[in-house]
C-alpha positions as CSV (number, residue, x, y, z in Angstrom):
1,X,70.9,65.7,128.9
2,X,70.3,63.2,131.5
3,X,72.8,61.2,130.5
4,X,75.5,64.3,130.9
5,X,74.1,64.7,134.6
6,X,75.0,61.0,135.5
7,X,78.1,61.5,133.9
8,X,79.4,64.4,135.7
9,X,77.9,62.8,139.1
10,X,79.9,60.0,138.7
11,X,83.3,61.6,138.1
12,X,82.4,63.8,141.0
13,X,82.4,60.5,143.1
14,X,85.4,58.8,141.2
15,X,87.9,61.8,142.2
16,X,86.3,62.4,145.8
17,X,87.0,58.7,146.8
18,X,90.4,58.9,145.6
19,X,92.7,57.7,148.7
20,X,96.3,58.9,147.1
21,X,96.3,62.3,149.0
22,X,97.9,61.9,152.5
23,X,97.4,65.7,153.0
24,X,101.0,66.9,152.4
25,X,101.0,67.2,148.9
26,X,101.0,70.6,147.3
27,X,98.1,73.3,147.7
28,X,96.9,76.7,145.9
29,X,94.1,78.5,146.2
30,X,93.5,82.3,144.8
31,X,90.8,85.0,146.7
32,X,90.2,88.4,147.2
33,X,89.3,91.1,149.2
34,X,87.2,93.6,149.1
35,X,87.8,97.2,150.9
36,X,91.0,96.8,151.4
37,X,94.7,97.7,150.3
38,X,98.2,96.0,150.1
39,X,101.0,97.1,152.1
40,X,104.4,96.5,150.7
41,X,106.5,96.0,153.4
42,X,110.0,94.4,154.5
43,X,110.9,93.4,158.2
44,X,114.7,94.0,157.3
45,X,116.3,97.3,156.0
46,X,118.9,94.9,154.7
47,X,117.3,92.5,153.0
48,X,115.5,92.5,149.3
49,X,112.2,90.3,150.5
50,X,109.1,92.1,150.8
51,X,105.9,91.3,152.0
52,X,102.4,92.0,151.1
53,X,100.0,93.0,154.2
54,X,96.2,93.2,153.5
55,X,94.8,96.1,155.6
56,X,91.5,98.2,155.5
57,X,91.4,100.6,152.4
58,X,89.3,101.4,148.9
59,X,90.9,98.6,146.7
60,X,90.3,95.2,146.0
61,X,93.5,92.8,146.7
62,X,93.9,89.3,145.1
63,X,96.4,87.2,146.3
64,X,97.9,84.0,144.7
65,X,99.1,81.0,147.4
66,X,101.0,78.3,146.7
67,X,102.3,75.5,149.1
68,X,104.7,72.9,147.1
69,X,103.5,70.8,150.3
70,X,106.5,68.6,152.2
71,X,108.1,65.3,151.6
72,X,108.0,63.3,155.2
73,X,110.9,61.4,153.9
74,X,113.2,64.7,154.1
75,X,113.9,67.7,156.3
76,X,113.3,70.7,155.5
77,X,111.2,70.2,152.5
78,X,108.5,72.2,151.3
79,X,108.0,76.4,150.3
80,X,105.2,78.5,149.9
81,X,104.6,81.1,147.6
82,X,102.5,84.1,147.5
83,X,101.4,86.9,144.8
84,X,99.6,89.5,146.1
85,X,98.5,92.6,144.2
86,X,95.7,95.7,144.4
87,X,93.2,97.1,141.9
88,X,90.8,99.8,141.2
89,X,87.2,97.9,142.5
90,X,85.7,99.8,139.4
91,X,87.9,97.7,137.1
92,X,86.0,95.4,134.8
93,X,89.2,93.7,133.0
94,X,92.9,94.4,133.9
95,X,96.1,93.6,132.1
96,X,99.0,94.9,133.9
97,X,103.0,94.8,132.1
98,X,106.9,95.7,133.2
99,X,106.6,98.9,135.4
100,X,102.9,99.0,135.8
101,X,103.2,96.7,138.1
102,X,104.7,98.3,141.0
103,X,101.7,100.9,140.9
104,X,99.7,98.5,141.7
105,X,102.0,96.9,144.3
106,X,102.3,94.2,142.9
107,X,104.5,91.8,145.5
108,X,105.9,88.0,145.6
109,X,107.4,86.4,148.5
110,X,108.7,82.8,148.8
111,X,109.1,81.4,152.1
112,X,111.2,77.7,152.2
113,X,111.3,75.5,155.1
């Protein structure tokens, strides 16, 4: 068992002196919220994007982020992507499909640079 502990110790230190990131490379990260609800909204009567904004309410929102990051060597490189959708906090499991997801609000926005 010891043996496993130095193990995983020294992987730990093997990837966290690893100099290849520069800090534009891509990102995600997933969280929640609790007490809140998602509001689906667009900021253009015209146009087919819609955003997801976390407000106060009785749910519990997850949302999804993803940054592809930006190549320095090019302009106008780089998007983001979000998924963003409530639940019932009393839910245990979930397994939403096809038109159950838009009662759940279930939204996903791409932003490009």
């Amino acid at each position: 068992m010891k043996k496993f502990y130095l193990i995983a110790i020294f992987s730990l230190f093997l990837f966290a002196c690893n100099n290849d990131d520069d800090g534009y490379g891509p990102t995600y990260d997933y969280t929640f919220t609790e007490n809140s609800e998602l509001t689906v909204v667009s900021y253009d009567t015209e146009s087919y994007i819609k955003y997801g904004e976390v407000n106060p309410g009785e749910k519990l929102v997850f949302e999804y982020r993803y940054d592809a990051g930006v190549d320095l060597n090019m302009s106008d490189s780089g998007f983001t992507e979000w998924i963003k959708f409530e639940i019932d906090p009393e839910l245990e499991q979930f397994s939403y499909t096809d038109t159950e997801l838009v009662a759940i609000d279930a939204v996903y926005t791409k932003s490009c640079f």
